[in-house]
BALOBA-1460 file (C-alpha; in Angstrom, 3 decimals):
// residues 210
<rec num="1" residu="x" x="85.805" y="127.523" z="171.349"/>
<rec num="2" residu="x" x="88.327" y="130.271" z="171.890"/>
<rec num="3" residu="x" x="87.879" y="132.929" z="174.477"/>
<rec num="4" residu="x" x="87.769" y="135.606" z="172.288"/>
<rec num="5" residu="x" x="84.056" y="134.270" z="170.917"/>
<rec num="6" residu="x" x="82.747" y="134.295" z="174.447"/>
<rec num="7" residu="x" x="83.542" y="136.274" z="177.799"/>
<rec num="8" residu="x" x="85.040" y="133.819" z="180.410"/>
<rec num="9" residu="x" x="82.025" y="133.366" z="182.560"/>
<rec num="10" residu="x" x="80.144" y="132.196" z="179.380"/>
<rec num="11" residu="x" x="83.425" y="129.958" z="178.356"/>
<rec num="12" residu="x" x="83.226" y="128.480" z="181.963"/>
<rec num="13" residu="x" x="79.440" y="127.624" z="181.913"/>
<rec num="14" residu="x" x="79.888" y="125.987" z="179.032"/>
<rec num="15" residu="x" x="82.629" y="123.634" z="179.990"/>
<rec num="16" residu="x" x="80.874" y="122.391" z="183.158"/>
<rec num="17" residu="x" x="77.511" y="121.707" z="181.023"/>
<rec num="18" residu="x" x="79.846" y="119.910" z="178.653"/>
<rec num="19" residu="x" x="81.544" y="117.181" z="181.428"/>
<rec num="20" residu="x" x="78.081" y="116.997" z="183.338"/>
<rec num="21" residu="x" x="76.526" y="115.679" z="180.501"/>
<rec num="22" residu="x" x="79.521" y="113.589" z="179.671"/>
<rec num="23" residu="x" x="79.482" y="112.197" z="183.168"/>
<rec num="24" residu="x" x="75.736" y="111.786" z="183.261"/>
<rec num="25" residu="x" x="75.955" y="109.385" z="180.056"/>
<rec num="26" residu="x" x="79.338" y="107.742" z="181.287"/>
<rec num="27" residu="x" x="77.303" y="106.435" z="184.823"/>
<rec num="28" residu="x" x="74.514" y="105.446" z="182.827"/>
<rec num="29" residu="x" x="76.982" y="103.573" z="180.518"/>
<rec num="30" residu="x" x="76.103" y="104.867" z="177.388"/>
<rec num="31" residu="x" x="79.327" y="105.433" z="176.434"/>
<rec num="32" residu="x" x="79.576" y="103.167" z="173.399"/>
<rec num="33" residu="x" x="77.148" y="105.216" z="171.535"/>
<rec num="34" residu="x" x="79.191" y="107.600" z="170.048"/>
<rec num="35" residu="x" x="76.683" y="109.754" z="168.016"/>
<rec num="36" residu="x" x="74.308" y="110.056" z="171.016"/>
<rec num="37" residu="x" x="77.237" y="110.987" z="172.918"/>
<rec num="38" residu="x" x="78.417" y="113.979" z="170.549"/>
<rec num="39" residu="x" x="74.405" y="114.475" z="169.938"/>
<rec num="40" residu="x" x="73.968" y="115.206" z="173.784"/>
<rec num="41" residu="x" x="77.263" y="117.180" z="173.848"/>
<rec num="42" residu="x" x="75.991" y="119.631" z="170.874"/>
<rec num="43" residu="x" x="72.471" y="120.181" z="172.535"/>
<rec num="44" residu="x" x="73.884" y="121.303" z="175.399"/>
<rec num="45" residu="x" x="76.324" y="123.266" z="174.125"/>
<rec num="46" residu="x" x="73.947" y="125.027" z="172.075"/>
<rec num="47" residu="x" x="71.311" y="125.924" z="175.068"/>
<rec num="48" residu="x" x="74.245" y="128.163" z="176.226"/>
<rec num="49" residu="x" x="75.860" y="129.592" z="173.166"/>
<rec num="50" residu="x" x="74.429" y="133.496" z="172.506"/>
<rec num="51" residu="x" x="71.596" y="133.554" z="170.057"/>
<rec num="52" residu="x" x="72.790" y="134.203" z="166.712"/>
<rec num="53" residu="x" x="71.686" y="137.883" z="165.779"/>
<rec num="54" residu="x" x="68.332" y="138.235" z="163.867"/>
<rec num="55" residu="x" x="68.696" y="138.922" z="160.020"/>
<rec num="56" residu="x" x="68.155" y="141.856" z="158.703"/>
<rec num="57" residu="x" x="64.477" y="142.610" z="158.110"/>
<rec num="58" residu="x" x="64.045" y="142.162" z="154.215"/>
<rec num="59" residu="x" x="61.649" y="145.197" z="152.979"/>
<rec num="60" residu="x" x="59.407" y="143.180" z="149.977"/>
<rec num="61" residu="x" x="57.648" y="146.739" z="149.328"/>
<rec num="62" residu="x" x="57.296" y="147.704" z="146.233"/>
<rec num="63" residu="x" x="57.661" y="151.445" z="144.145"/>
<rec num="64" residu="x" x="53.957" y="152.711" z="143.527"/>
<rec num="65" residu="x" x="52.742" y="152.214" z="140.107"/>
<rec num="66" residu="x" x="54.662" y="155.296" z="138.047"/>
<rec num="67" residu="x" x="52.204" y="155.051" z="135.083"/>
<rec num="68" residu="x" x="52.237" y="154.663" z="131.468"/>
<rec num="69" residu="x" x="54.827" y="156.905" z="130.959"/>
<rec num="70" residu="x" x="57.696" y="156.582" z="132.796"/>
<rec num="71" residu="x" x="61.292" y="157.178" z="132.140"/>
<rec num="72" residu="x" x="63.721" y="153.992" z="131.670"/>
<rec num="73" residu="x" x="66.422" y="153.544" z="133.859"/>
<rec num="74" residu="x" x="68.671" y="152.406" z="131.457"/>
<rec num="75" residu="x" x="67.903" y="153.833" z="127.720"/>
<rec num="76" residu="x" x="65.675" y="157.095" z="129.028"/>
<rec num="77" residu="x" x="63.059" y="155.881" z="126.999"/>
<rec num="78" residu="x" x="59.294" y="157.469" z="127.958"/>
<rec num="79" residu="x" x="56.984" y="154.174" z="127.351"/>
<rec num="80" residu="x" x="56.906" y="151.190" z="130.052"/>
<rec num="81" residu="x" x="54.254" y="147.992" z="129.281"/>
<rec num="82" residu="x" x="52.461" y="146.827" z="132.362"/>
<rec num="83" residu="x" x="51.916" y="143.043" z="133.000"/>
<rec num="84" residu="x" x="50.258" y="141.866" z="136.046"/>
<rec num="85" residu="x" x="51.903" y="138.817" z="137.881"/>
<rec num="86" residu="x" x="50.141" y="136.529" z="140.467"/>
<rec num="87" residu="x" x="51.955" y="135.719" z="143.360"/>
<rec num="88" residu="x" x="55.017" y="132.730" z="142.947"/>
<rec num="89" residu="x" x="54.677" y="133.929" z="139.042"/>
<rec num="90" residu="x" x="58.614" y="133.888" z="137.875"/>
<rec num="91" residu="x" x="58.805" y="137.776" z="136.161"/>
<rec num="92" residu="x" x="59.445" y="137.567" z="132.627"/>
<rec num="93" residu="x" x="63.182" y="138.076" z="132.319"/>
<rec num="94" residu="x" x="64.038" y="135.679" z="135.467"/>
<rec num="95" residu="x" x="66.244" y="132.988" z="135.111"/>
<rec num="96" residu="x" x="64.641" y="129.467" z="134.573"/>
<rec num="97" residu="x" x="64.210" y="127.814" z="138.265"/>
<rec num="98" residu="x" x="62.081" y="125.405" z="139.244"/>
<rec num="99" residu="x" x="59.644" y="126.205" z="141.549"/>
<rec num="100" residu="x" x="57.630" y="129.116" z="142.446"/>
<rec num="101" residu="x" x="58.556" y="132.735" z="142.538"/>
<rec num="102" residu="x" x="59.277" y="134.237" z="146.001"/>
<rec num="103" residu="x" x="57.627" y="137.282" z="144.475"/>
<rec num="104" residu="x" x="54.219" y="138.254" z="145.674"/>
<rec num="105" residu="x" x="51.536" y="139.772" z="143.746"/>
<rec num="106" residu="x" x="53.015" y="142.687" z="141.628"/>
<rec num="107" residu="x" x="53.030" y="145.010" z="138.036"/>
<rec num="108" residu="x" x="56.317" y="144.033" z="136.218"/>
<rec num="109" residu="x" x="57.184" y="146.845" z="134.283"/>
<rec num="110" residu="x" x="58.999" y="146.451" z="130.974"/>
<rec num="111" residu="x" x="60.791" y="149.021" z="128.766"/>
<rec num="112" residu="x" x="58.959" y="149.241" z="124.999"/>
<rec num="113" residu="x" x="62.502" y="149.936" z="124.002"/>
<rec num="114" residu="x" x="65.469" y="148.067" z="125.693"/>
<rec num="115" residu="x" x="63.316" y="145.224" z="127.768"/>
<rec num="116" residu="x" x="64.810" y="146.299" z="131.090"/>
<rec num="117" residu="x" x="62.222" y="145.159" z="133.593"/>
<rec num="118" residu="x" x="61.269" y="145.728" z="137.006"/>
<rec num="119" residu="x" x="58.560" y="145.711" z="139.470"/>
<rec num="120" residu="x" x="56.309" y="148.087" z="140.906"/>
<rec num="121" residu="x" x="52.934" y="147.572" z="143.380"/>
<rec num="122" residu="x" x="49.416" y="147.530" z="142.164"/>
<rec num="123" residu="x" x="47.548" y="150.210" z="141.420"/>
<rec num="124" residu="x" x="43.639" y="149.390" z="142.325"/>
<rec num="125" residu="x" x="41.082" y="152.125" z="142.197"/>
<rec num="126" residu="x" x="40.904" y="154.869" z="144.763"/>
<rec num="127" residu="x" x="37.543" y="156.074" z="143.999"/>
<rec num="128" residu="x" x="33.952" y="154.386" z="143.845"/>
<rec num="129" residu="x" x="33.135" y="151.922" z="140.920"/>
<rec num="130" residu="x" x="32.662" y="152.586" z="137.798"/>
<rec num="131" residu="x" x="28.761" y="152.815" z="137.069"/>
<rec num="132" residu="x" x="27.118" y="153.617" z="133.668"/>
<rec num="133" residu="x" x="25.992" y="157.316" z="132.919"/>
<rec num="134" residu="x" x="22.026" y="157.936" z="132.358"/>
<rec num="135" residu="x" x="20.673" y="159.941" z="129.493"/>
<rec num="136" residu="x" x="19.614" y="162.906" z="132.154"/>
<rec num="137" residu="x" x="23.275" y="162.912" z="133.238"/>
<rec num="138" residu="x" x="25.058" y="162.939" z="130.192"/>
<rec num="139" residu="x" x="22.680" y="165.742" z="129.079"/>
<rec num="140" residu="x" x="23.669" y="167.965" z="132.039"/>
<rec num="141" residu="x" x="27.276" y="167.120" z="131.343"/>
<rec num="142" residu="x" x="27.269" y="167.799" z="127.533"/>
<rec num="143" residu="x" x="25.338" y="170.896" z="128.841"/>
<rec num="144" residu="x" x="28.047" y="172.156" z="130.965"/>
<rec num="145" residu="x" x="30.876" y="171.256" z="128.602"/>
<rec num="146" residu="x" x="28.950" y="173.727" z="125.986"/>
<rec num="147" residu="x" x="29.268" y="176.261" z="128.756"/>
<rec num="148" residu="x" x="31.203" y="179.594" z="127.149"/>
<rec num="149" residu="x" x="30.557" y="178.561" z="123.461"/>
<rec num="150" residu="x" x="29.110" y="181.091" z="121.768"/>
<rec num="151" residu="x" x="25.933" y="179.473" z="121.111"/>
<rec num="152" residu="x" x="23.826" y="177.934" z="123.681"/>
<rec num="153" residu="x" x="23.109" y="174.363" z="123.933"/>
<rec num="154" residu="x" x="19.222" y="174.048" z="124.969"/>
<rec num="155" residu="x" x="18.886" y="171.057" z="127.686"/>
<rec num="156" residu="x" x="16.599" y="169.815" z="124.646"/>
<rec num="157" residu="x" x="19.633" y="169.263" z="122.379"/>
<rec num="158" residu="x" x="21.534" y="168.149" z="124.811"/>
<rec num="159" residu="x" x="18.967" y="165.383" z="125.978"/>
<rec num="160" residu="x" x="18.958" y="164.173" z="122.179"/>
<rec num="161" residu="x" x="22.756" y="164.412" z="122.236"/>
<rec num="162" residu="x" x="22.722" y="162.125" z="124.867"/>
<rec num="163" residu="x" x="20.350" y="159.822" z="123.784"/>
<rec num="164" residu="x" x="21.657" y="159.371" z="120.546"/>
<rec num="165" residu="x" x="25.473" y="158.921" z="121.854"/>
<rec num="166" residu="x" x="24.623" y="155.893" z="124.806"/>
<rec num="167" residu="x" x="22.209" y="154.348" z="121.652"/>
<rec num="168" residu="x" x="26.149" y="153.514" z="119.776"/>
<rec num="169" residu="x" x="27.978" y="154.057" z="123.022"/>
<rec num="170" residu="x" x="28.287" y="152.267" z="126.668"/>
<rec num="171" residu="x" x="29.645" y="155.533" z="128.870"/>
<rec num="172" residu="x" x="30.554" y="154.853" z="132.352"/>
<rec num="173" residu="x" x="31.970" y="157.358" z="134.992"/>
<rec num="174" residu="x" x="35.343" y="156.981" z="135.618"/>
<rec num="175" residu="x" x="36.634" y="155.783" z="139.158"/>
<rec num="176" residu="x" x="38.250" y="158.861" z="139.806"/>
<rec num="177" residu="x" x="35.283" y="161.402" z="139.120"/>
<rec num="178" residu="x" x="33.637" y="162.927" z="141.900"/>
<rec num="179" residu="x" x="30.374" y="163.776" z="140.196"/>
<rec num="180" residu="x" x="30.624" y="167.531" z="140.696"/>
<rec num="181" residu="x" x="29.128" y="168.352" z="137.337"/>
<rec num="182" residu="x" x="26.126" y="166.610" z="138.950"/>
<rec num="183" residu="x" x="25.171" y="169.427" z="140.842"/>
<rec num="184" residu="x" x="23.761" y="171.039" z="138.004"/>
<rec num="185" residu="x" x="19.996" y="171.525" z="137.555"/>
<rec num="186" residu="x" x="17.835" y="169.286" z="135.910"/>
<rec num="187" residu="x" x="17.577" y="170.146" z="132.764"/>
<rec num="188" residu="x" x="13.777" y="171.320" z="131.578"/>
<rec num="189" residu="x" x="12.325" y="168.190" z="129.182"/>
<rec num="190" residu="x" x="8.589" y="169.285" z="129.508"/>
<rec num="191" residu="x" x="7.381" y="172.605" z="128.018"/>
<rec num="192" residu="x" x="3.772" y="174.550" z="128.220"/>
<rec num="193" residu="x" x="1.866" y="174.461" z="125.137"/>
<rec num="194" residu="x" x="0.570" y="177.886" z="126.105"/>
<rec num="195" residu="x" x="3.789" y="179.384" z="126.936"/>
<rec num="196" residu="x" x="5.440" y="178.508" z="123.720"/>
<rec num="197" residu="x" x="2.803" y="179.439" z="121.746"/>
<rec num="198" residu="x" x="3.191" y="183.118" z="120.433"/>
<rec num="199" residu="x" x="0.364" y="185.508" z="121.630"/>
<rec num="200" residu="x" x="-1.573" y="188.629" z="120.083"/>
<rec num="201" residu="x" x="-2.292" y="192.117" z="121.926"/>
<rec num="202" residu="x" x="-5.359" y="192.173" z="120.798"/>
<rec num="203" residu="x" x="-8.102" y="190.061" z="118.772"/>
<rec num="204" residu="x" x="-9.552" y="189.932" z="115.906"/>
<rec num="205" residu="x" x="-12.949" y="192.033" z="116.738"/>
<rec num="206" residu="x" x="-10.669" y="194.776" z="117.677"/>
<rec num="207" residu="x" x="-8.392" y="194.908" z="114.584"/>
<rec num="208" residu="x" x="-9.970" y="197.200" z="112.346"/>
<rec num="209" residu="x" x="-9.102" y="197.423" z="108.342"/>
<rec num="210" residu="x" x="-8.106" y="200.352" z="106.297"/>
């Protein structure tokens, strides 16, 4: 090994380990075993060589999920495809190997126009689950979309609006929505017969005729 590799104190170390193992196996008259005899040099040497220096940490993060529309790298087109690969899943343009992927779990992006591919990380929900929307709901929500129109939408309309869409429909909240719109007041469904009923000032008896 030359001295430039190692200081001198390291180089001198070295060769001592190196003839007191050769010495130890020569007295116990082992030398006609050549490969255990370079196999017992080599481990020793190695106990004193420096480490070798750690690799560079290898950074398997992935770019956030950029959406539907995202820009292509290579042809600037606006449209990307999203397939989701498992973990050891070879991406779609990879070379045929054998084995599995060293990929983990991952979107692979693909270009609608050119193919260029890459990958970005998944993209679960941030907010609660999505959970279907009740007909009392959905009336208070078509109720405050109506809001500003220039005619009013009674909560009685609305509650048949609402009834009528989730009879064709299945509506669910989305994962993202944080149910302000719920704050609104429940809606009136149950009316007095008295008070809608249109009243006289005074009665018969007290009607007189020309």
């Amino acid at each position: 090994m030359p001295a430039s590799a190692v200081d001198q104190t390291r180089l001198h170390q070295l060769t001592e380990a190196l003839l007191t193992t050769w010495h130890d196996r020569v007295e116990h008259n082992v030398v006609s075993d050549p490969a255990g005899h370079c196999a017992a040099l080599a481990a020793t040497a190695l106990t004193l060589l420096p480490a070798p220096p750690a690799p560079e940490p290898v950074d398997h993060r992935l770019p956030p999920y950029s959406g539907e529309y995202i820009v292509c790298a290579k042809c600037s087109h606006d449209t990307a495809i999203t397939r989701h690969k498992e973990a050891g899943e070879h991406g779609t343009n990879d070379r045929p190997t054998y084995g599995r992927s060293p990929k983990g779990e991952r979107l692979e992006r693909e270009c609608w126009r050119c193919d260029f591919s890459w990958d970005e990380a998944l993209a679960p929900p941030t907010g609660p689950a999505p959970h279907d929307v009740t007909v009392d709901a959905l009336a208070r929500l078509l109720e405050g979309a109506h809001e500003g129109w220039a005619l009013d939408l009674s909560p009685e309309c609305a509650e048949h609006m609402a009834r009528e869409l989730l009879d064709r429909l299945n509506v669910r909240y989305r994962h993202d929505y944080h149910g302000e719109d719920d704050q609104l007041e429940e809606p009136e469904t149950a009316h007095d017969d008295k008070a809608s009923t249109p009243t006289l000032t005074g009665s018969a008896d007290e009607r007189t005729t020309p």
